[in-house]
C-alpha positions in Angstrom: 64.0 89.8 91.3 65.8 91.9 93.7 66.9 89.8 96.1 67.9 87.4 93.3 70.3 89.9 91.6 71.8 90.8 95.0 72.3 86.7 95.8 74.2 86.4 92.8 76.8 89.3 93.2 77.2 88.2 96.8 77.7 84.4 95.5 80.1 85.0 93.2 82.0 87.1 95.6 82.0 83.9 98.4 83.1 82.0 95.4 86.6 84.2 95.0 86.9 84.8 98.5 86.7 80.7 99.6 88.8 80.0 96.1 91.8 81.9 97.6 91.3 80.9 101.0 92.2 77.5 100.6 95.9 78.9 99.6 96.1 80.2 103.3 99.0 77.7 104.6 101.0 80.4 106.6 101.5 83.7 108.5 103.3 84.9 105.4 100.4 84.0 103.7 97.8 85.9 105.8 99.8 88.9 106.2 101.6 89.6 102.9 99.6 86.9 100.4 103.2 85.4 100.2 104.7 87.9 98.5 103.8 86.7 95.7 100.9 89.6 94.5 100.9 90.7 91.0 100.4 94.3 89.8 96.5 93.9 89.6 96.7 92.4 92.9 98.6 95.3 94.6 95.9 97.7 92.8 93.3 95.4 94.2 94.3 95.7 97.9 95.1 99.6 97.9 91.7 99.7 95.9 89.8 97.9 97.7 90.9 99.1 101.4 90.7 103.0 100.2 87.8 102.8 97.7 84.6 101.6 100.1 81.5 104.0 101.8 83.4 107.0 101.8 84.4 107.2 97.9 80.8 106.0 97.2 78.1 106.7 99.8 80.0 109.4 101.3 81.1 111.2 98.2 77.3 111.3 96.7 76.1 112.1 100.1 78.3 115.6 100.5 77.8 116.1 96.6 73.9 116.5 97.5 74.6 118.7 100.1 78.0 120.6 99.5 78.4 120.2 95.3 82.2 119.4 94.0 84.1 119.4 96.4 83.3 116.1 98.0 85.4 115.1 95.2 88.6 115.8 97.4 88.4 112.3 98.9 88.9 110.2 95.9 91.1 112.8 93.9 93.5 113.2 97.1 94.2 109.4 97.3 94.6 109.3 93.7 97.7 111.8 93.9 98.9 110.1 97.1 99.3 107.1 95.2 100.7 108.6 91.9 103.7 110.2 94.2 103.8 106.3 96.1 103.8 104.9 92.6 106.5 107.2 91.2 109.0 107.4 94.1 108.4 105.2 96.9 107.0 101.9 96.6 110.2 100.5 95.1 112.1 100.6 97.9 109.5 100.0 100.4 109.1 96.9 98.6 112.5 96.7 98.6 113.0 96.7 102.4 111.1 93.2 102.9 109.1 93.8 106.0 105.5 93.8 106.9 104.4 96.9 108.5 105.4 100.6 108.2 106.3 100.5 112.2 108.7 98.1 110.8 110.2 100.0 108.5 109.9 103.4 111.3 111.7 100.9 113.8 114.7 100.3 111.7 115.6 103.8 110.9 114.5 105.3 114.6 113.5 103.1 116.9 110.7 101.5 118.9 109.7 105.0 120.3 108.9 106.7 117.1 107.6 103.6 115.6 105.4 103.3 118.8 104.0 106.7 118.5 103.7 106.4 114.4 101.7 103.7 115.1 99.6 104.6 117.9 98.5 107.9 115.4 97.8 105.3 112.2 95.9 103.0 114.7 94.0 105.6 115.7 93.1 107.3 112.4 92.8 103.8 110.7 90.1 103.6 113.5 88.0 106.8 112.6 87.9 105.7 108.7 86.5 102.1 109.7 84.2 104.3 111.4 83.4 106.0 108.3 82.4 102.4 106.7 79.7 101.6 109.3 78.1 104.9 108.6 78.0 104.5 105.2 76.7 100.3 105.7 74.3 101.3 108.4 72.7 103.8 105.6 72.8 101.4 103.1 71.2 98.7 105.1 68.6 101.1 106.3 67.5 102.2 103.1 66.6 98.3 101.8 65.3 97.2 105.5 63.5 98.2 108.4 65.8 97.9 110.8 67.4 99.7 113.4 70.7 101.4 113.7 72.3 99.3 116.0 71.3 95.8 113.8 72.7 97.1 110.5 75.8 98.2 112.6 76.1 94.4 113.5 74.9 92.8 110.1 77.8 94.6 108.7 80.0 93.9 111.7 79.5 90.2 110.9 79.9 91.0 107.2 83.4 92.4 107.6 84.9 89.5 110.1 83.5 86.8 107.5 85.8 88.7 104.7 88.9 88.9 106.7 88.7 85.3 108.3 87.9 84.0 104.5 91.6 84.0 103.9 93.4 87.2 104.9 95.3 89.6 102.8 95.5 86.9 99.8 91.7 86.5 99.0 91.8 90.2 99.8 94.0 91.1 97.0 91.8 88.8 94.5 88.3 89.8 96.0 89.7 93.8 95.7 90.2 93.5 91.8 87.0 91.7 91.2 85.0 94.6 93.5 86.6 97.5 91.8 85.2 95.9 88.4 81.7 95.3 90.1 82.1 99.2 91.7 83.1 101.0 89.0 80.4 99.2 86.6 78.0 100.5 89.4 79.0 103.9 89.2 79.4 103.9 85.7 75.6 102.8 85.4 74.4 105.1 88.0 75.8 108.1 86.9 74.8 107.9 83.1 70.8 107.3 84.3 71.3 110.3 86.9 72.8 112.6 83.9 70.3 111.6 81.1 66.6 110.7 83.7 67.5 112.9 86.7 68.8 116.1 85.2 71.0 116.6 82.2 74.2 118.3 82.6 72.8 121.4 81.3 69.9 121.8 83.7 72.3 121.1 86.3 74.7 123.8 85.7 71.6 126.1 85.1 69.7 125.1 88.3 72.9 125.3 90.6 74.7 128.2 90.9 78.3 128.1 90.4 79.4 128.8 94.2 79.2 126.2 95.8 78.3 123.7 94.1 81.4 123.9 91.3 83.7 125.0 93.1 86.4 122.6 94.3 87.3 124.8 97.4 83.5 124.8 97.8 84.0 124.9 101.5 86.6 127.1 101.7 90.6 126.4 101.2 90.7 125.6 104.8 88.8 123.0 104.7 89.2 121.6 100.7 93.2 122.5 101.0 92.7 120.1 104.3 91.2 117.6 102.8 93.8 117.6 99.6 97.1 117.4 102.3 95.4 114.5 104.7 94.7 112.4 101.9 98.1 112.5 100.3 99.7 112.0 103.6 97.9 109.1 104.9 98.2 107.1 102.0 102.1 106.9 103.0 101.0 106.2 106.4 98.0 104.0 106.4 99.3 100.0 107.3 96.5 98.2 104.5 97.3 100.2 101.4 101.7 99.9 102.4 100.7 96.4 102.8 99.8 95.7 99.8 103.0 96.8 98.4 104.9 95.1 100.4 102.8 91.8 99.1 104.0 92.5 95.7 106.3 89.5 93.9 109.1 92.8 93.4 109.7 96.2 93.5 108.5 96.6 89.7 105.4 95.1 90.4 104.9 97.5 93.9 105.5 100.8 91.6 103.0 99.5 88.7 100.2 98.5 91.5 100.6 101.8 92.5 100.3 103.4 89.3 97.3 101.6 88.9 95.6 102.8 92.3 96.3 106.1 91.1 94.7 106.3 88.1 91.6 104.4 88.9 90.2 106.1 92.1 89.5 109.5 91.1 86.9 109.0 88.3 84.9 107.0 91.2 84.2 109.8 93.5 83.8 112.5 90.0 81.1 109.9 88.9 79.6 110.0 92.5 79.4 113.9 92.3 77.6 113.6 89.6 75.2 111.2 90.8 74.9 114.1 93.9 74.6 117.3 91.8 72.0 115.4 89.7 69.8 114.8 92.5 70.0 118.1 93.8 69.2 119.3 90.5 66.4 117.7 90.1 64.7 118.7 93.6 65.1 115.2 95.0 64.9 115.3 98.6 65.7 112.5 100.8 68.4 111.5 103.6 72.0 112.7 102.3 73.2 109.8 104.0 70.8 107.5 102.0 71.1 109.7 98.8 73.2 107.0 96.4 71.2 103.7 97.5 67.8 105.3 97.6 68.6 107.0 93.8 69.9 102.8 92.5 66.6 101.1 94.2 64.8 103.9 92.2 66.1 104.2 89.3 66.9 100.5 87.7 65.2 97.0 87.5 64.5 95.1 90.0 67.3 92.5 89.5 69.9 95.3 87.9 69.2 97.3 91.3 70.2 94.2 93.6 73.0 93.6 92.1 74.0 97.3 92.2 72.8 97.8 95.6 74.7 94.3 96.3 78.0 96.4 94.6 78.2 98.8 97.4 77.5 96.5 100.0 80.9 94.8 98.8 82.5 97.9 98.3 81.9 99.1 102.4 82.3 95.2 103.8 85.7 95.3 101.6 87.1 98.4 102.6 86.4 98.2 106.4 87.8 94.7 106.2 90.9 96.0 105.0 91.8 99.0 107.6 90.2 96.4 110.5 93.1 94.4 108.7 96.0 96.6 108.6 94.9 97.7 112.4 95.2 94.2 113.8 98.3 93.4 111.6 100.2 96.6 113.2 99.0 95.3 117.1 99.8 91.7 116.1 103.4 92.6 114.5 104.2 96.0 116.3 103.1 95.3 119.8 101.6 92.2 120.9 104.9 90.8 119.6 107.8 92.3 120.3 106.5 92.3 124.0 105.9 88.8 124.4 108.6 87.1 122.4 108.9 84.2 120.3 105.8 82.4 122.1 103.4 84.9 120.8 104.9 84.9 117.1 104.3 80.8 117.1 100.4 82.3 117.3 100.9 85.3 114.9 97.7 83.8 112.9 95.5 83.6 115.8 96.2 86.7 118.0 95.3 88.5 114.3 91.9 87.1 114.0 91.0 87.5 117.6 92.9 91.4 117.1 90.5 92.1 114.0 87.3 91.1 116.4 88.0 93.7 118.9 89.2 96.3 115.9 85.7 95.7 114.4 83.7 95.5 117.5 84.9 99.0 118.9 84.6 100.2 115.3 80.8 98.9 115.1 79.9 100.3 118.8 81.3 103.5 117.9 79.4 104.0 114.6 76.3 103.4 116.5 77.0 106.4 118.9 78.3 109.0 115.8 75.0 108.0 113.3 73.9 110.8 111.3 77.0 112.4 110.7 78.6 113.5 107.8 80.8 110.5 106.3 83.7 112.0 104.8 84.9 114.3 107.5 85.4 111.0 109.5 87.5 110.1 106.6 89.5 113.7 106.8 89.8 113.1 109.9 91.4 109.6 109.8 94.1 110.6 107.1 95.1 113.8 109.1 96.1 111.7 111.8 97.7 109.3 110.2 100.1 111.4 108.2 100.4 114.8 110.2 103.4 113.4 112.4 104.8 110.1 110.7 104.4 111.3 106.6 107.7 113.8 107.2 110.3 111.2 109.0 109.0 108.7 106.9 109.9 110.8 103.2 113.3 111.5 104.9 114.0 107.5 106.0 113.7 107.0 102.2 115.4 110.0 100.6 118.2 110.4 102.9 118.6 107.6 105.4 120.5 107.9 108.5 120.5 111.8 108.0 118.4 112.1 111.0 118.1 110.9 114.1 115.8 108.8 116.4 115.3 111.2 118.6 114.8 114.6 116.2 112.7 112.3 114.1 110.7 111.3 117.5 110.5 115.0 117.9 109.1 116.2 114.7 106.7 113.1 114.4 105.3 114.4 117.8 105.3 118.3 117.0 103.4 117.6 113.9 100.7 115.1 115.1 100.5 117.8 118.3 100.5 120.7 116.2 97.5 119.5 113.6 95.6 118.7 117.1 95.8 122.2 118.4 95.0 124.2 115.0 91.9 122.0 114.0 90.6 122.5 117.7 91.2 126.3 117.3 90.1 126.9 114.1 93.4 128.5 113.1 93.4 129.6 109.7 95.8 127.6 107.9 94.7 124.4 107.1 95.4 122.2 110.1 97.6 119.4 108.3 99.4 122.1 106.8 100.2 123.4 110.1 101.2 119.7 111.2 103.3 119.2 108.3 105.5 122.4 108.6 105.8 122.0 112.2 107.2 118.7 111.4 109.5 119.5 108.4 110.9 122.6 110.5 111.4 120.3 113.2 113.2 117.7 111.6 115.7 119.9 109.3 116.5 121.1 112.4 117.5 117.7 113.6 119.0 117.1 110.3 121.3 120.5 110.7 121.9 119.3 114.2 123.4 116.2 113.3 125.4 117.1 110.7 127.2 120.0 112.8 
């Protein structure tokens, strides 16, 4: 009965992916679903990249072990995409292009884009990471298998998503898993609340520091985690892609809007699910703590199509960020180096991009297994958004007030600066440090120019 529940969720998911895939006719197609991407569909595709194993397995596995404030993750992205959905995504939408090294290139130049780039890549990188933890967990605690053949089970997963039909069965695949997600959370957390612990036992077993605290492990670390996330959603290539997918600029703010409103009561539902457990005296893997608690705690065919839920939700968010990665190489490198005989094989030289993305991504995981989830995913947003999220809010506030090579500067002294102060332990948040290096840096530039 199992197994059976878990073949029909994944069915029906090859059913919406292979329906959309047969609209594939172009580049456009692949890259930006034609342009043509309602609201839902926007919300779908920031959704379904941002919302996988980290908002899910990862949020219930540092619940278990840390308390509330593994709900940073999800709450973080949620106000990065209220301030994209209020200000910004207009006039990104607005600008007509493909990638955010685009959009860098036109205002500064092909250094800065370059190195924006180079930092998203590389953060993009860590999160996709964060996905094969969170798989390889969930594959391990359904089969006896080793680390290294869930890693490539789930490898194989993620390429069959992507090659389905690009970024338009993505956007109609994200909606549809969102729905299947959140009725998975939904579920879980009401049985860990009323047959694990109630929410009175819980506040009675577990004192109130740390396991209600939001700054739980210190402002350092929670104020950290609050900054990256806001910032990378700016600077992350999969979730700016799916605005600029949208049919208009209306539609871009609206998917937004929606993004934002529908991510943070995942991860609080996942903390529940967390503290419940602890509560209750559970012990098991933290890593394995939100698959083991569905396999135990619901029918046989209810729990496969659960369990087949977050297998979705991690094949569809690595997917997306192996996406975004190979669409910035593709567009933003591969390119503009080689000229108009490489962009008549845009649609290939993505695929064979996403292999290598995914490959790397999967070897990695194998080497970093065991480790906590969600600081991969800190991690990956500080990166992204400690040098490029400042040049990028003054391209669309006040274009042309500064210039290529002070926006170079401050996107370099930020990234550089948030380096140095998580390596030393400083103790001001490290993105905070990145961030005000870059702002100082670049009103600088801006007072520079104007003089």
């Amino acid at each position: 009965m199992f197994y059976l529940g878990l073949a029909a969720i994944v069915t029906l998911f090859l059913a919406l992916g292979f329906n959309a895939s047969r609209k594939v006719s172009s580049s456009s197609d692949y890259a930006v679903a034609g342009r043509s991407t309602g609201a839902i569909g926007v919300g779908g595709i920031i959704m379904g990249a941002m919302v996988g194993g980290a908002s899910t397995v990862g949020t219930v596995q540092m619940a278990y072990s840390l308390g509330l404030s593994a709900w940073w993750f999800t709450l973080g992205a949620g106000t990065g995409c209220l301030i994209l959905g209020l200000w910004f995504a207009g006039p990104l939408r607005g600008s007509g292009l493909v990638t955010v090294p685009e959009f860098l290139a036109g205002k500064y130049g092909r250094k800065m884009s370059g190195l924006s780039m180079a930092a998203s890549s590389a953060g993009t990188f860590l999160s996709i990471v964060a996905q094969f933890l969170a798989g390889t967990a969930l594959f391990r605690s359904l089969l006896p298998i080793s680390v290294p053949a869930s890693t490539a089970l789930l490898a194989v997963l993620i390429l069959g998503f992507i090659y389905a039909g690009g970024l338009k069965s993505y956007s109609s695949v994200g909606s549809a898993k969102m729905v299947a997600l959140y009725a998975t959370m939904i579920l879980g957390s009401i049985a860990a609340l009323t047959v694990l612990s109630s929410p009175t036992e819980i506040f009675r077993t577990l004192p109130a520091t740390p396991w209600f605290d939001l700054f739980g492990r210190g402002f350092r670390s929670d104020g950290n985690a609050l900054l990256s996330l806001i910032a990378g959603v700016f600077c992350t290539q999969i979730y700016i892609q799916g605005v600029f997918a949208a049919s208009d600029e209306k539609t871009a703010r609206k998917g937004a809007l929606m993004a934002a409103f529908f991510i943070p009561p995942v991860g609080l539902m996942g903390v529940s699910i967390g503290l419940a457990m602890r509560a209750s005296g559970t012990v098991v893997e933290p890593a394995m703590a939100l698959p083991a608690f569905l396999l135990a705690s619901f029918p046989d065919a209810l729990a496969g199509v659960l369990w087949g839920a977050l297998v979705i939700t991690v094949v569809g968010a690595g997917a997306g960020l192996s996406f975004g990665i190979a669409t910035n190489l593709v567009r933003d490198l591969i390119i503009p180096g080689a000229g108009s005989s490489a962009a008549n094989k845009e649609l290939p030289l993505s695929r064979w991009a996403v292999a290598l993305v995914v490959c790397t991504a999967a070897a990695t995981g194998c080497m970093v297994e065991g480790s906590l989830i969600l600081q991969w995913s800190y991690l990956s947003m500080g990166l992204r958004g400690a040098g490029t999220f400042v040049p990028l809010m003054i391209a669309m506030i006040w274009p042309d007030r500064l210039s290529p090579r002070w926006a170079l500067a401050a996107n370099g002294g930020g990234l550089a600066t948030m380096i140095a102060s998580g390596v030393m332990h400083t103790p001001v948040p490290p993105m905070a440090s990145g961030l005000a290096v870059s702002a100082a840096i670049a009103l600088f530039g801006m007072t520079r120019k104007r003089t």
